[in-house]
N, C-alpha and C positions, 0 to 999 in steps of 0.2 A: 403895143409891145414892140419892143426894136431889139430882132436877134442879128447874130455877127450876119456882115455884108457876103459873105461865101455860101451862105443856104439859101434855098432857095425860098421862093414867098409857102407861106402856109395853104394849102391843097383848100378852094373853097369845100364845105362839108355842113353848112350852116345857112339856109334849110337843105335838111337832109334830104336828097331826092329820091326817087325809087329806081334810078341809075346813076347810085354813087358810089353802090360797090364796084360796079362796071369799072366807070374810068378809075376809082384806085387802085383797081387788079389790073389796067393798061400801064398803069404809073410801075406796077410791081411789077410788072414782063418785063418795062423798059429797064428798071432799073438790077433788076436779079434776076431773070431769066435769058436777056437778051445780050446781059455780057455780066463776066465775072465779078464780084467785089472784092478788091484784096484789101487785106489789113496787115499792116508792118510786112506788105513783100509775099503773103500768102493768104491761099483763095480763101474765102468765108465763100461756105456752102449751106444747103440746109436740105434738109428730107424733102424728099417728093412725094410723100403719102400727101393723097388730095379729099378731100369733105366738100361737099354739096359743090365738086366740082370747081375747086381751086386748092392752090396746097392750102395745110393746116398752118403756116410758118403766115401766109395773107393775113387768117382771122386773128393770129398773132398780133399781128403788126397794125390793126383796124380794128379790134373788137374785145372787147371784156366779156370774162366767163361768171354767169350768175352763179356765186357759192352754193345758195340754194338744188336750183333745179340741174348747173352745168350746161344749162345754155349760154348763148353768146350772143350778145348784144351789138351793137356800132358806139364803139368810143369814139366820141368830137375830136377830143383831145388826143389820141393817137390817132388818128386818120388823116387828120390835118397837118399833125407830124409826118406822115411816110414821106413825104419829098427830102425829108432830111436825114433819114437813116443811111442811104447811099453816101453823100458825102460825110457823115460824120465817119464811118469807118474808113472810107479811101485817106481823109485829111486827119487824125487822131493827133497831130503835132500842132493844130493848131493851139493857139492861147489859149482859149476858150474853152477845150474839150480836158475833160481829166478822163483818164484812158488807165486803166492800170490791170493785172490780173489779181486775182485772190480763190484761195482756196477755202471751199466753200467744208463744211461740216461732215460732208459725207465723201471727202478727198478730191471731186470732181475740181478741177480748177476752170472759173469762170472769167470772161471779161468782160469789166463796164467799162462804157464810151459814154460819158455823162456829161450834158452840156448843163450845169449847176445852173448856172443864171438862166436860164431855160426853163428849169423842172423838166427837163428830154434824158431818159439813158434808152441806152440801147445793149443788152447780153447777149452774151454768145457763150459758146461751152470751149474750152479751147483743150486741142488734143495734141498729144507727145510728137506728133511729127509739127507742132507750130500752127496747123488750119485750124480754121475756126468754123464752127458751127453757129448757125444763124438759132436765137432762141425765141427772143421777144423784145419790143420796145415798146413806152409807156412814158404816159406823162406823169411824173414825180406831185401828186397831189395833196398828198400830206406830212406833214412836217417829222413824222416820226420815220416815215421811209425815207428822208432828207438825212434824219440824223444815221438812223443806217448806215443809207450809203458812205456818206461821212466817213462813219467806220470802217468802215471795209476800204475804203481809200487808205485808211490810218494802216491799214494792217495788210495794205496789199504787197504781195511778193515782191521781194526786190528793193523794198521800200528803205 
């Protein structure tokens, strides 16, 4: 697969090692702990509540939640992605990224940074002074969360 020239390579993750969380929580320090991310001019931040000894916003960004029991697994497919969550919000004006807000059902207004041709978005919560809240990102794996998103492009603020 050949994504835009400005991200970086896919995070090896594939075989999973028994120190793979390790270096993707060094990737996460580098890249959200150790300096700010801003988006449109203002910082995107995210809670410091931490689980089994990293924040919750990591298992976020590297792991899916079994509907069943609410445990958390290692998503391939997002883990491999974290390298690119940093620049998709710093660069949002690239071609390639659709970036837009919308407000979600229960008034909260939200923002995807969605690389389409990718199947990558990345959410954030976004609040009345402009900062954004880090939420989740996720690799887009079915076609009905595609037409979604779609939608919510269609009907995002501003639009």
């Amino acid at each position: 697969m050949s994504h835009p020239e400005w991200l970086p390579d896919l995070f090896p993750v594939n075989p999973w090692q028994h120190d793979t969380y390790e270096a993707l929580y060094r990737l996460f320090e580098h890249d959200f702990k150790h300096s700010q991310s801003v988006y449109e001019g203002r910082a995107v931040w995210f809670f410091p509540e931490m689980e089994y000894g990293k924040e919750k916003i990591f298992w976020h960004l590297t792991s899916r939640e079994d509907k069943v029991t609410g445990d958390r697994f290692p998503d391939l497919r997002r883990s491999e992605r974290l390298p690119w969550v940093r620049p998709m919000l710093d660069l949002p004006e690239k071609p390639e990224v659709l970036a837009w807000d919308h407000q979600e059902g229960d008034g909260t207004i939200k923002t995807y940074v969605w690389l389409e041709d990718d199947d990558f978005v990345v959410i954030m919560k976004k609040y009345p002074d402009g900062r954004r809240r880090l939420i989740t990102s996720f690799w887009v794996e079915y076609r009905n969360t595609r037409r979604k998103l779609r939608k919510k492009y269609e009907r995002r603020i501003g639009a």
